[in-house]
C-alpha positions, 0 to 999 in steps of 0.5 A, spaced: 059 757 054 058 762 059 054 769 056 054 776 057 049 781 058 049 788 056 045 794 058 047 801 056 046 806 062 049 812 059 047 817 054 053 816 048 052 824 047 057 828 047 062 822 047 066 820 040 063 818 034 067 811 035 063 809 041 057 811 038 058 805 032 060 801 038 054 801 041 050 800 036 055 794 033 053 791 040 046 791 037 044 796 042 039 801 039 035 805 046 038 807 053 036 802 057 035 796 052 039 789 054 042 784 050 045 777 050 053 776 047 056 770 047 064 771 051 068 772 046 075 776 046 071 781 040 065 782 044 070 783 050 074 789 047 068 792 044 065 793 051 072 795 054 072 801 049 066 804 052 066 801 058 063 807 061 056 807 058 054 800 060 053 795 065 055 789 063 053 782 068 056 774 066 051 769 065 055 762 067 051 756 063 048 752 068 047 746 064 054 743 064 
């Protein structure tokens, strides 16, 4: 299964309240911090929303 590395670039100030609790449902505490999802359809649409803050990179499993 493939992965998902996600890393906030942009400050969410000024940015609605929902966005805020994506990013911290996505684990993100500090801008510029990066973790790791599994692909998911979930983790998918949360970084769709708010797509604008972060730069998101897929991690392909190389042992296959």
């Amino acid at each position: 299964m493939s992965k998902l590395r996600v890393t906030w670039i942009k400050s969410a100030n000024g940015h609605r309240q929902y966005q805020k609790r994506t990013i911290k449902a996505l684990g993100l505490r500090r801008l510029n911090e990066t973790v790791e999802h599994d692909d998911s359809a979930t983790i998918r649409g949360m970084i769709a929303s708010i797509n604008h803050l972060l730069k998101v990179e897929l991690i392909k499993n190389e042992t296959a």
